[in-house]
C-alpha positions in Angstrom: 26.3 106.1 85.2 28.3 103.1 84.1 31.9 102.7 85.6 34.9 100.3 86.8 34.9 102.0 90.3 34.4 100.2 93.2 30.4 100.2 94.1 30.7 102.2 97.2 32.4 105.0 95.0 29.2 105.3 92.6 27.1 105.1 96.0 28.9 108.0 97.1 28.9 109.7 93.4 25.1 109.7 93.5 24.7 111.1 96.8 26.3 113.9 96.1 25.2 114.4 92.3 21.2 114.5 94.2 22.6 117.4 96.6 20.9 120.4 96.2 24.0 122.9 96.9 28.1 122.0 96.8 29.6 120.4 100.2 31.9 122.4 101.7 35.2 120.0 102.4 33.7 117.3 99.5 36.6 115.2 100.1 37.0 114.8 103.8 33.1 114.4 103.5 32.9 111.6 101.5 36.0 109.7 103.3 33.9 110.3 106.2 30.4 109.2 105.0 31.8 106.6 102.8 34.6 105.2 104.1 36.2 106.4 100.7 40.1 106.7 100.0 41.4 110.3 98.7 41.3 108.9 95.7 38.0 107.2 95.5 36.9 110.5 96.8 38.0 112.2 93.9 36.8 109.2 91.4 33.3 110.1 93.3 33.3 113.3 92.4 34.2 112.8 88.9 31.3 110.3 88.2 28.7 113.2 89.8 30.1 115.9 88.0 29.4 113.2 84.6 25.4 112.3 86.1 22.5 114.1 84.5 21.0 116.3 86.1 17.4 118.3 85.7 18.7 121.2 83.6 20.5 118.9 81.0 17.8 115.9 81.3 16.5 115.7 77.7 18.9 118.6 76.3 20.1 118.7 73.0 
């Protein structure tokens, strides 16, 4: 997951690409847990929607 975001934005993009089910209130979440802006917290969760994950690990 290469990116220009800041690092606490990928930080908070992993963490919530390993979560098993969806976060309710994602965004207020991650500002909270991260310290992330609105907008970092929508950069975040466009970087986790991007990482692999076990179903397409190896897919062609």
């Amino acid at each position: 997951m290469t990116n220009d975001f800041a690092p606490t934005v990928a930080e908070a993009a992993a963490w919530l690409a390993s979560q098993p089910k969806p976060i309710p209130h994602v965004i207020p979440a991650l500002k909270e847990r991260f310290g992330l802006t609105g907008l970092q917290a929508c950069q975040a969760i466009a970087l986790a929607r991007q990482a692999p994950t076990p179903k397409t690990v190896g897919a062609p």
